[in-house]
Backbone atoms as SQL, in Angstrom:
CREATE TABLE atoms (id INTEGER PRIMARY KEY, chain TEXT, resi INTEGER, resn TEXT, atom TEXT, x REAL, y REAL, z REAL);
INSERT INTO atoms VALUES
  (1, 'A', 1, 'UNK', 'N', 204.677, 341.027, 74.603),
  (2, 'A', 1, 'UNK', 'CA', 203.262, 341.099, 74.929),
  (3, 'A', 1, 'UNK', 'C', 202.856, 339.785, 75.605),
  (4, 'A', 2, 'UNK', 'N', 202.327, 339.592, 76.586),
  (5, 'A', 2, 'UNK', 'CA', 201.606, 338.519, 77.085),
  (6, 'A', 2, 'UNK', 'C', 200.636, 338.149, 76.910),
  (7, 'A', 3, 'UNK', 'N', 200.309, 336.690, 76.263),
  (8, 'A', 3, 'UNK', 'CA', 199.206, 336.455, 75.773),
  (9, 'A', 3, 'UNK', 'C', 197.632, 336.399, 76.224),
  (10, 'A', 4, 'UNK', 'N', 196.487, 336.340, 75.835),
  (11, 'A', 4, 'UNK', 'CA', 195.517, 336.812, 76.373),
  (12, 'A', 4, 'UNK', 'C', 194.811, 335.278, 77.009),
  (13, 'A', 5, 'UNK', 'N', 194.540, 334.993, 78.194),
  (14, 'A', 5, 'UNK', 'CA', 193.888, 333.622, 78.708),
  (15, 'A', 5, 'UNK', 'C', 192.849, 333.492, 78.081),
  (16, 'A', 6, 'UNK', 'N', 192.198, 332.538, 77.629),
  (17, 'A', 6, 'UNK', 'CA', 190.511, 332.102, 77.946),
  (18, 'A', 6, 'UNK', 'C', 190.213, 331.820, 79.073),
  (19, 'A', 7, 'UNK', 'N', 189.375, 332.306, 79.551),
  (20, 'A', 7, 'UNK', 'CA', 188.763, 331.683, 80.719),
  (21, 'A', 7, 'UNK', 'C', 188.294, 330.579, 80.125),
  (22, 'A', 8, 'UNK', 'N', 187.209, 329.829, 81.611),
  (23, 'A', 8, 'UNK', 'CA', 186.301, 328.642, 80.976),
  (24, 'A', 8, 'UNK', 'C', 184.917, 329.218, 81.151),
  (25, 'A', 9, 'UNK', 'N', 184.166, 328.949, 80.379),
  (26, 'A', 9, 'UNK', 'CA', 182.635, 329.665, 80.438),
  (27, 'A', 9, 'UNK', 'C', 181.977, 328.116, 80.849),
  (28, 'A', 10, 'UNK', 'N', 180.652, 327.952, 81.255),
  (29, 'A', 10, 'UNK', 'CA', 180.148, 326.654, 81.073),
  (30, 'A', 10, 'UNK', 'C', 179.774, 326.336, 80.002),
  (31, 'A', 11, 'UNK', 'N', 179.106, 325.280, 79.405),
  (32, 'A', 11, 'UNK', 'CA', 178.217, 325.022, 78.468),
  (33, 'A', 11, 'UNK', 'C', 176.949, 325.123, 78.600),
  (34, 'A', 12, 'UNK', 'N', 176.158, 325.593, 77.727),
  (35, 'A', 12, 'UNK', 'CA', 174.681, 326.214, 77.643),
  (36, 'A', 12, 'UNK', 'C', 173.838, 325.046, 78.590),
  (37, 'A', 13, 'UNK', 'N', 173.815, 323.752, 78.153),
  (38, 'A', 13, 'UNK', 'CA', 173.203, 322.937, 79.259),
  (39, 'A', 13, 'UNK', 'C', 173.677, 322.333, 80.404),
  (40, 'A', 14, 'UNK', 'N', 174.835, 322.861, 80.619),
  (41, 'A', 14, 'UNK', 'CA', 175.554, 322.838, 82.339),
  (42, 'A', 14, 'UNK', 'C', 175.394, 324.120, 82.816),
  (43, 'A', 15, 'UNK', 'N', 174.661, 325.250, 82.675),
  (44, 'A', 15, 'UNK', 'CA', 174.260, 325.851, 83.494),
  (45, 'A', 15, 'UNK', 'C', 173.247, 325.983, 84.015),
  (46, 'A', 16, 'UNK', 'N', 173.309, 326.448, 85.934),
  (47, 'A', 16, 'UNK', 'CA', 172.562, 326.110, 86.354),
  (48, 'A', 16, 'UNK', 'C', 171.616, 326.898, 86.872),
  (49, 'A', 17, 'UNK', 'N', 170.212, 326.854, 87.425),
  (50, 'A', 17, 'UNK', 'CA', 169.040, 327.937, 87.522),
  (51, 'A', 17, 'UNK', 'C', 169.759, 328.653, 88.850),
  (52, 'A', 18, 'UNK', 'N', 170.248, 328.255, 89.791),
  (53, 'A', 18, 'UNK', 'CA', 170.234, 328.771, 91.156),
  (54, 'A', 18, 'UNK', 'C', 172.193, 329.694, 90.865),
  (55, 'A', 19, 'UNK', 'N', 172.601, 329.114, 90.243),
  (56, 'A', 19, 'UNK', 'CA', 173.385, 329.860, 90.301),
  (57, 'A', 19, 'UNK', 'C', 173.504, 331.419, 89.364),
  (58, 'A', 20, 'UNK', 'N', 172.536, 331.045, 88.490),
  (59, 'A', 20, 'UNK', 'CA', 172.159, 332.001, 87.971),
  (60, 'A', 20, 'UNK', 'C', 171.735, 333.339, 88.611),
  (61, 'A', 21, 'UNK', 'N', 170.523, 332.963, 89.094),
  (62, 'A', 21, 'UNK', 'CA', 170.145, 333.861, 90.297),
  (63, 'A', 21, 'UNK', 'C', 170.345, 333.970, 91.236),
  (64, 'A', 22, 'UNK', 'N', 172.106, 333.514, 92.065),
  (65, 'A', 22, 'UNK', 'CA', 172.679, 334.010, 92.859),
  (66, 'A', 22, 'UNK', 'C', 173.376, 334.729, 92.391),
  (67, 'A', 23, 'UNK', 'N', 174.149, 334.721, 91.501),
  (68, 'A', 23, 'UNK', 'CA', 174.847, 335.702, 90.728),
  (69, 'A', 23, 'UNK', 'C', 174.540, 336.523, 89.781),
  (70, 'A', 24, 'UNK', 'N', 172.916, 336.674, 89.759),
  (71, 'A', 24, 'UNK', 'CA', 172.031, 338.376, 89.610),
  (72, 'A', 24, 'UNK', 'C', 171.486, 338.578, 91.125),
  (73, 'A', 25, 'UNK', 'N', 171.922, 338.448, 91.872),
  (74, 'A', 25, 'UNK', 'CA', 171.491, 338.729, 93.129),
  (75, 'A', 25, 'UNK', 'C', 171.815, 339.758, 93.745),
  (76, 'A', 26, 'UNK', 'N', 173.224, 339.994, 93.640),
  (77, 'A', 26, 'UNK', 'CA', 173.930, 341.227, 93.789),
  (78, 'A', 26, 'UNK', 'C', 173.870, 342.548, 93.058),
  (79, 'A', 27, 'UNK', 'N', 173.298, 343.580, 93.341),
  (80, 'A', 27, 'UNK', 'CA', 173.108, 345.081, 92.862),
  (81, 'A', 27, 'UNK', 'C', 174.189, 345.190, 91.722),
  (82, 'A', 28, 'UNK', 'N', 175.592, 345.498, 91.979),
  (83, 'A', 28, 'UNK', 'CA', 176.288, 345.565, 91.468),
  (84, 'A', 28, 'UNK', 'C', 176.092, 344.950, 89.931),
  (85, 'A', 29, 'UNK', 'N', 176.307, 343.812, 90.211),
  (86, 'A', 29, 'UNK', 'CA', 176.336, 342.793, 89.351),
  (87, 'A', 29, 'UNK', 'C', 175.227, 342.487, 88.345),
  (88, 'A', 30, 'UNK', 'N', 173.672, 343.070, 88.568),
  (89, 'A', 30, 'UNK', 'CA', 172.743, 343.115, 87.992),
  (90, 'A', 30, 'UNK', 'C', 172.926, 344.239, 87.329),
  (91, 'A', 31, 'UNK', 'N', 173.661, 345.005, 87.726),
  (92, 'A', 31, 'UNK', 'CA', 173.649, 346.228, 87.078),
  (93, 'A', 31, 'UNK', 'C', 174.217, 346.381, 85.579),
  (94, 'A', 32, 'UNK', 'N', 175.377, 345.626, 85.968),
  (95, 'A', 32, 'UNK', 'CA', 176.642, 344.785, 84.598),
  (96, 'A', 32, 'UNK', 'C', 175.978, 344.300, 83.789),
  (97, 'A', 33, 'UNK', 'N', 174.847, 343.391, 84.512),
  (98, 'A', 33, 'UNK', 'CA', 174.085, 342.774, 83.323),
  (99, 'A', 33, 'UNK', 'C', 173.116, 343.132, 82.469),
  (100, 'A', 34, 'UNK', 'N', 172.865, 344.338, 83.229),
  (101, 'A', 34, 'UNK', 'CA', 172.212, 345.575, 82.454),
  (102, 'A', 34, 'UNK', 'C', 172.516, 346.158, 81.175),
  (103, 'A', 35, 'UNK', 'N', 173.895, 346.631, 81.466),
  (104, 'A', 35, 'UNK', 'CA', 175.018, 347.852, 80.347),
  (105, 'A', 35, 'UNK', 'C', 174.701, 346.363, 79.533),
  (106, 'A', 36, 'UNK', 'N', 174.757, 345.112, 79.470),
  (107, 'A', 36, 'UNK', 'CA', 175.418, 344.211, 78.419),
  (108, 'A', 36, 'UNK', 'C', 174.306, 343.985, 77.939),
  (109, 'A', 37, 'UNK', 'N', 172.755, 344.457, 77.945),
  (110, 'A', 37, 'UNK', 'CA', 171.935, 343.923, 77.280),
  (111, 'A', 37, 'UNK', 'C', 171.670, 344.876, 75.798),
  (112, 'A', 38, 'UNK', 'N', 172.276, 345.759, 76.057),
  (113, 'A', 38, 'UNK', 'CA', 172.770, 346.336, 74.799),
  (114, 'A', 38, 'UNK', 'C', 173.747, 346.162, 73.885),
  (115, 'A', 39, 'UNK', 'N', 174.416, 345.232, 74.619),
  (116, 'A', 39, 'UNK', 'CA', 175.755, 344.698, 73.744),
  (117, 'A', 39, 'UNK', 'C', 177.388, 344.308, 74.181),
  (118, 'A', 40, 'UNK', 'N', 178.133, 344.253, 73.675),
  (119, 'A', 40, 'UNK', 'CA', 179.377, 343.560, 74.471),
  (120, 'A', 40, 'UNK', 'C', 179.961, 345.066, 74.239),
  (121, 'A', 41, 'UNK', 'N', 180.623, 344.915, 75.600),
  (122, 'A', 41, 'UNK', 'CA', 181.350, 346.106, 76.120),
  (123, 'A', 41, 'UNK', 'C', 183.232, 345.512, 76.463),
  (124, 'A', 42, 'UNK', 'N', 183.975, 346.458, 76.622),
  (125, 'A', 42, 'UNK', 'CA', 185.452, 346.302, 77.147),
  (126, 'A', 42, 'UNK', 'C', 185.268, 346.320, 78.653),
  (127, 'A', 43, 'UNK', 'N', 185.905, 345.009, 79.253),
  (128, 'A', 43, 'UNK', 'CA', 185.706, 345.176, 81.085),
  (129, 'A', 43, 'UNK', 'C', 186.142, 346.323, 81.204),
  (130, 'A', 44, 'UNK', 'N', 187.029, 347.138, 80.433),
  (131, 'A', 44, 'UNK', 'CA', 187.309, 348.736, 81.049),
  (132, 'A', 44, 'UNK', 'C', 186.273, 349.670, 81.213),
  (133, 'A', 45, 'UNK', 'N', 185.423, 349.406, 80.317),
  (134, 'A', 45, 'UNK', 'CA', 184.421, 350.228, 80.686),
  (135, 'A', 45, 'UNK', 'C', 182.956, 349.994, 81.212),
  (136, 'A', 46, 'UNK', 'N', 183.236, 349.610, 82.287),
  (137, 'A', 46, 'UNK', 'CA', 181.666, 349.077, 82.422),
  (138, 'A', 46, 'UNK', 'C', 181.493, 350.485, 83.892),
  (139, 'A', 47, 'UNK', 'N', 180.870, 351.166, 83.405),
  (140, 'A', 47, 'UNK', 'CA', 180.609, 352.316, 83.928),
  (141, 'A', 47, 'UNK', 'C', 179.332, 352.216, 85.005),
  (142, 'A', 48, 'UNK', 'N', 179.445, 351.153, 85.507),
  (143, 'A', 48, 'UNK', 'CA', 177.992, 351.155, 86.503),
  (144, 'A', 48, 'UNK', 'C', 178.948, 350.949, 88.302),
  (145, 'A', 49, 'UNK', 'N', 180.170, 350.427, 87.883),
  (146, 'A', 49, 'UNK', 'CA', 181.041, 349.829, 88.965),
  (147, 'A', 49, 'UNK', 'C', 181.931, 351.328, 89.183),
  (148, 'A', 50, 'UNK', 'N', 181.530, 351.534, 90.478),
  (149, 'A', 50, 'UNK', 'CA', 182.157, 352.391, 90.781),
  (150, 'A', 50, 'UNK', 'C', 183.879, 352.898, 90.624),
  (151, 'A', 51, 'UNK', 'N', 184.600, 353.563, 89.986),
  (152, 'A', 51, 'UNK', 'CA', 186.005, 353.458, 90.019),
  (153, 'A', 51, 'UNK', 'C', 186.390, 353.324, 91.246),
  (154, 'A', 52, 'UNK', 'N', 186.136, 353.868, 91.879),
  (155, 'A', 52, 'UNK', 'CA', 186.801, 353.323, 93.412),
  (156, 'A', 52, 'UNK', 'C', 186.911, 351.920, 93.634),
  (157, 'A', 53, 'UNK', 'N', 186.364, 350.948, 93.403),
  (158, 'A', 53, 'UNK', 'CA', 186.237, 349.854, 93.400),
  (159, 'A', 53, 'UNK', 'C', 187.401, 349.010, 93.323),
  (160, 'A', 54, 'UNK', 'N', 188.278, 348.270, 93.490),
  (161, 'A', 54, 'UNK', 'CA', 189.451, 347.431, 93.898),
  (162, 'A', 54, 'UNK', 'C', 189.151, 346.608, 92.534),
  (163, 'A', 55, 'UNK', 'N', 190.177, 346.804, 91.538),
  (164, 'A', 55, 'UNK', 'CA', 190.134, 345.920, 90.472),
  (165, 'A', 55, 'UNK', 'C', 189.976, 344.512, 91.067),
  (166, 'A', 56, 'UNK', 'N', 190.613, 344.221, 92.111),
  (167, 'A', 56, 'UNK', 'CA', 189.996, 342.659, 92.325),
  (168, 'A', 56, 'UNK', 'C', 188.624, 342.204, 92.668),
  (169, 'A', 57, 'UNK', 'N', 187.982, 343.535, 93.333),
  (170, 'A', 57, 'UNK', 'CA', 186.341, 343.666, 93.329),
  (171, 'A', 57, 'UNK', 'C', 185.904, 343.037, 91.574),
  (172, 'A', 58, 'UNK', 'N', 186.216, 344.192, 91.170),
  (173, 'A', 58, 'UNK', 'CA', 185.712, 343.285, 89.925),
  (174, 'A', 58, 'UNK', 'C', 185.613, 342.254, 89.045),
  (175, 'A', 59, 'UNK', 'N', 187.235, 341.611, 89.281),
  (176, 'A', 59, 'UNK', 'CA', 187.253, 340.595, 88.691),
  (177, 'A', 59, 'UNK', 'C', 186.612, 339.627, 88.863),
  (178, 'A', 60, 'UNK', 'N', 186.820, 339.923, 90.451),
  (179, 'A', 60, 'UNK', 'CA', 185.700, 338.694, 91.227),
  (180, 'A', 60, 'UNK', 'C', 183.821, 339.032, 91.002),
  (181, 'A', 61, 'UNK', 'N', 183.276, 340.017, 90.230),
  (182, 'A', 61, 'UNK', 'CA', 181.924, 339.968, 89.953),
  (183, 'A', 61, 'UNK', 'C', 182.296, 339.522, 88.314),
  (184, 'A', 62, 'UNK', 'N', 183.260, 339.783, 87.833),
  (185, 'A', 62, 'UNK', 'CA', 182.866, 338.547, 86.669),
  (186, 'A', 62, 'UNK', 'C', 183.413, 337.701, 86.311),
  (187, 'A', 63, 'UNK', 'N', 184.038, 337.355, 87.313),
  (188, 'A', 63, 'UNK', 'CA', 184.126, 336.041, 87.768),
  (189, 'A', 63, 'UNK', 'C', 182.500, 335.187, 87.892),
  (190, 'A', 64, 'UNK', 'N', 182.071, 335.388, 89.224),
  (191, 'A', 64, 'UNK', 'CA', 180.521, 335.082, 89.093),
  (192, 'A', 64, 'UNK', 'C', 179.748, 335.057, 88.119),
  (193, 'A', 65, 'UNK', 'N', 179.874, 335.850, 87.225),
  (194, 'A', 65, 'UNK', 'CA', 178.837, 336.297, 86.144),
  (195, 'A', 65, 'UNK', 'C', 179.091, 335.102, 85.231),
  (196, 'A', 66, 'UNK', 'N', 180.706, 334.825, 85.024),
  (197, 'A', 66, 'UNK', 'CA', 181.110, 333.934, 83.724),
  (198, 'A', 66, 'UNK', 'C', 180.840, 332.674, 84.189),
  (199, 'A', 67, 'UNK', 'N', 180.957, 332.303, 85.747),
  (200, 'A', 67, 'UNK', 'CA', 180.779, 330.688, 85.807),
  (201, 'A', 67, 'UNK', 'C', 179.621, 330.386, 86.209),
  (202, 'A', 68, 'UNK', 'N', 178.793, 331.405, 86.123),
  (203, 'A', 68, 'UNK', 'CA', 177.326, 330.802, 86.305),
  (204, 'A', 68, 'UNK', 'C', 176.878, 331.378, 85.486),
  (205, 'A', 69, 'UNK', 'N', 177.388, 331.420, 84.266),
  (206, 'A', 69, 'UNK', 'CA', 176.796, 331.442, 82.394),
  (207, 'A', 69, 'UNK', 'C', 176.466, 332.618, 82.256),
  (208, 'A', 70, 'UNK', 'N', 176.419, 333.212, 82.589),
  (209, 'A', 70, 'UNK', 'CA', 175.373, 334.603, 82.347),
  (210, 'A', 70, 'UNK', 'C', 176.467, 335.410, 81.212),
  (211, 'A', 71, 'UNK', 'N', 177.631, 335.885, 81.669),
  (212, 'A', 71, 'UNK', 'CA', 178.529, 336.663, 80.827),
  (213, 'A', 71, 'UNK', 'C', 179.270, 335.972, 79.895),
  (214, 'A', 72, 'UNK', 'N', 180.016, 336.639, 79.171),
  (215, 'A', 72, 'UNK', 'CA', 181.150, 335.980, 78.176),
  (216, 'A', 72, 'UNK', 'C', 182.434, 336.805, 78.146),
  (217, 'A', 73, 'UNK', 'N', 183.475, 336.223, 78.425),
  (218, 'A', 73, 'UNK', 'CA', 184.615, 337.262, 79.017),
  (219, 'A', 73, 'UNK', 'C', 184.951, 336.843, 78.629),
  (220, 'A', 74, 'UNK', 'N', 186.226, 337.214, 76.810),
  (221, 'A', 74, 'UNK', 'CA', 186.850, 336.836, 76.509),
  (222, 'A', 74, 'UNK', 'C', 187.705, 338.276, 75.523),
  (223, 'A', 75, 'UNK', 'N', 189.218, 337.546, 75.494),
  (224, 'A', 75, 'UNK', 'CA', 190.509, 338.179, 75.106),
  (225, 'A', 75, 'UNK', 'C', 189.915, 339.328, 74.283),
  (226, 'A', 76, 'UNK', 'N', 190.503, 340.578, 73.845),
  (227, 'A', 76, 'UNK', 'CA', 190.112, 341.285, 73.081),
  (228, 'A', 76, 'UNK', 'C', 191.275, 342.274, 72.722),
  (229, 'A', 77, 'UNK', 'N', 192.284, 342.167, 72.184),
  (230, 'A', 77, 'UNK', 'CA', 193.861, 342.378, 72.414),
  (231, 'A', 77, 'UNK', 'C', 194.527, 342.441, 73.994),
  (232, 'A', 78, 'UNK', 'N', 194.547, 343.542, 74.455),
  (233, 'A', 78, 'UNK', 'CA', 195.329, 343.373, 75.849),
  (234, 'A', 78, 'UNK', 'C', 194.243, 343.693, 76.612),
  (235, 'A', 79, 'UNK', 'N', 192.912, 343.858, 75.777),
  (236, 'A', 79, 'UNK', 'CA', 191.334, 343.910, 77.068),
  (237, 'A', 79, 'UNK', 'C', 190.944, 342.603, 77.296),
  (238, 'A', 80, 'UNK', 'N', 189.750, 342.607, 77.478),
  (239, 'A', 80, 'UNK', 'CA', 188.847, 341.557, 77.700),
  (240, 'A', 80, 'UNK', 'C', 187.283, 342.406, 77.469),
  (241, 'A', 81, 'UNK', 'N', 186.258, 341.916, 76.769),
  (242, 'A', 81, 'UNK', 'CA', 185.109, 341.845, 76.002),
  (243, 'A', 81, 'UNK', 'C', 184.440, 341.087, 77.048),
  (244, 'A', 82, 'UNK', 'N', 183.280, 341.441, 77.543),
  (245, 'A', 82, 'UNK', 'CA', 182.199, 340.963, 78.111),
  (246, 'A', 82, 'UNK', 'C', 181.286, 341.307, 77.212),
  (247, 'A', 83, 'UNK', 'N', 180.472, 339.894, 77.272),
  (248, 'A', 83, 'UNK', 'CA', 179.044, 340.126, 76.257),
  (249, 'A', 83, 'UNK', 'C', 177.575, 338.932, 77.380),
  (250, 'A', 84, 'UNK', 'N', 176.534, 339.295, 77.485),
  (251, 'A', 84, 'UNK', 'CA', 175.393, 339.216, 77.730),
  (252, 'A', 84, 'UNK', 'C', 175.246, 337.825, 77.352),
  (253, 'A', 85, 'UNK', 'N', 175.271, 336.245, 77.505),
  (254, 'A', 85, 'UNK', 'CA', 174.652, 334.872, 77.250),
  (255, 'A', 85, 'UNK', 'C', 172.917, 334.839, 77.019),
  (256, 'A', 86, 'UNK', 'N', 172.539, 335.829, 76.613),
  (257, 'A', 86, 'UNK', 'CA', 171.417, 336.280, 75.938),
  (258, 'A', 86, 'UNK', 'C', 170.776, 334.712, 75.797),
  (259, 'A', 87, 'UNK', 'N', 171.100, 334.142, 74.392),
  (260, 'A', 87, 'UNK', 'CA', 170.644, 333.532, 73.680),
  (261, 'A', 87, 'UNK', 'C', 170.851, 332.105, 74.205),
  (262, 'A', 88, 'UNK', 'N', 171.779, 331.623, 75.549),
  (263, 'A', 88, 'UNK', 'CA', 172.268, 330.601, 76.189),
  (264, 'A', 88, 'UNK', 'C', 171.022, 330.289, 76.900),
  (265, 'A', 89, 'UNK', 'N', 170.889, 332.087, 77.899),
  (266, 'A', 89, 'UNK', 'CA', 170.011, 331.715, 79.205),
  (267, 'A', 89, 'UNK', 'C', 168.420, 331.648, 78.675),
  (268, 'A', 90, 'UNK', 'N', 168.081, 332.138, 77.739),
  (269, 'A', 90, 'UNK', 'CA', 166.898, 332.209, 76.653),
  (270, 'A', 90, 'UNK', 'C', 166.471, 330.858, 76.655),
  (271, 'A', 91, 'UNK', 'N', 167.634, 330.199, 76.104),
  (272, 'A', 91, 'UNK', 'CA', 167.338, 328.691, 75.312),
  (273, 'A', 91, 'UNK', 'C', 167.127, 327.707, 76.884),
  (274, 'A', 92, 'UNK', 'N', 167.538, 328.203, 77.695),
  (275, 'A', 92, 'UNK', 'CA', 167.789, 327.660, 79.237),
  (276, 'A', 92, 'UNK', 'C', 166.757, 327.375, 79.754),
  (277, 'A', 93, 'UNK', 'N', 166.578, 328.574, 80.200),
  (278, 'A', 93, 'UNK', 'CA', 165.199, 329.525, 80.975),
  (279, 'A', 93, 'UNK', 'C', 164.622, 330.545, 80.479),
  (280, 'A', 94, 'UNK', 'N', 163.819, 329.774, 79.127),
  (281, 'A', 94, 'UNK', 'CA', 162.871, 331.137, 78.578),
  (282, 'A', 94, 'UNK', 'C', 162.220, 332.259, 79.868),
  (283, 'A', 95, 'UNK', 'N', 162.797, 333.200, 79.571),
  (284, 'A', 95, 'UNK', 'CA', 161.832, 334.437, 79.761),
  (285, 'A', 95, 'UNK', 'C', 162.456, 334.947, 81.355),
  (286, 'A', 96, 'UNK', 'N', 163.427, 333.847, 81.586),
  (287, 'A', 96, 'UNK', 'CA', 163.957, 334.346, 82.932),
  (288, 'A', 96, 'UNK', 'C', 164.606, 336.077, 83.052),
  (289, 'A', 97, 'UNK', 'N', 165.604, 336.015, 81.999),
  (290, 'A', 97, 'UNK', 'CA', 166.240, 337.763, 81.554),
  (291, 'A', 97, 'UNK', 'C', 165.245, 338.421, 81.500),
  (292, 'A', 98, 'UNK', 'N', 164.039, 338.182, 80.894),
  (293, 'A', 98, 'UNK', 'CA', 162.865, 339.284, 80.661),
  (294, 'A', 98, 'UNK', 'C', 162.240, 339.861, 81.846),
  (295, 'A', 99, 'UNK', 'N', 162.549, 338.664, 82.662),
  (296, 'A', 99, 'UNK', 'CA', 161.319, 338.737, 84.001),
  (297, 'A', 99, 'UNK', 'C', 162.537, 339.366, 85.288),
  (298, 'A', 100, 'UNK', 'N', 163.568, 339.646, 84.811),
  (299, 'A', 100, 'UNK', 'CA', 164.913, 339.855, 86.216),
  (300, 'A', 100, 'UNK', 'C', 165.592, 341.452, 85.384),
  (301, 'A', 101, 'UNK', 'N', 165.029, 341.344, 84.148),
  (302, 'A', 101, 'UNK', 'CA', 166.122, 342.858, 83.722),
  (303, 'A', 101, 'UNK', 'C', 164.878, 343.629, 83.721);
C-alpha cells in the first residue's frame, strides 16, 4: 500500500483575503465549496464536478482551494477527505462565507 501524503494547508493567519476570493471565483470551485458546507466529503465524491472532467482538472481546483485556506484535504485511507475551513475563514474574515455562499 502506498502511503497517504499530507499536503501543506496554510495557517489560519497566513491566509490571505485576495486569494481567497480568487479561488471562489471560479464556478466550479464555488460550487465544491458549497457540497462542503454541509460537511467533509471523500474527493471521490464531490458530485458538482462533472465526471468528464480530467482528474487532473480536479486536483488542480483543490489544489487552489487548499492553498488559499479555504479547504482541508487530507489522507483518509487510500482517499482523501475534503472539509470546509469554516471556522479558519470565520475567525479571518467574519461573515465573508456568509456573504459569498
Amino acid at each position: 500500500m502506498v502511503p497517504s501524503v499530507d499536503l501543506e494547508h496554510p495557517d489560519r493567519d497566513a491566509i490571505v483575503l485576495e486569494d481567497v476570493l480568487f479561488a471562489l471565483s471560479d464556478p466550479a470551485r464555488l460550487d465544491l465549496v458549497r457540497q462542503l458546507r454541509d460537511g467533509p466529503m471523500a474527493a471521490a465524491n464531490c458530485t458538482t464536478i462533472d465526471p468528464r472532467v480530467p482528474k487532473s482538472t480536479k486536483s488542480h481546483m483543490f489544489k487552489v482551494l487548499r492553498e488559499a485556506g479555504v479547504i482541508a484535504n487530507e489522507p483518509d485511507g487510500r482517499n482523501r477527505r475534503l472539509s470546509l475551513r469554516r471556522d479558519d475563514l470565520d475567525r479571518r474574515f467574519p461573515g465573508l462565507l456568509d456573504a459569498i455562499l
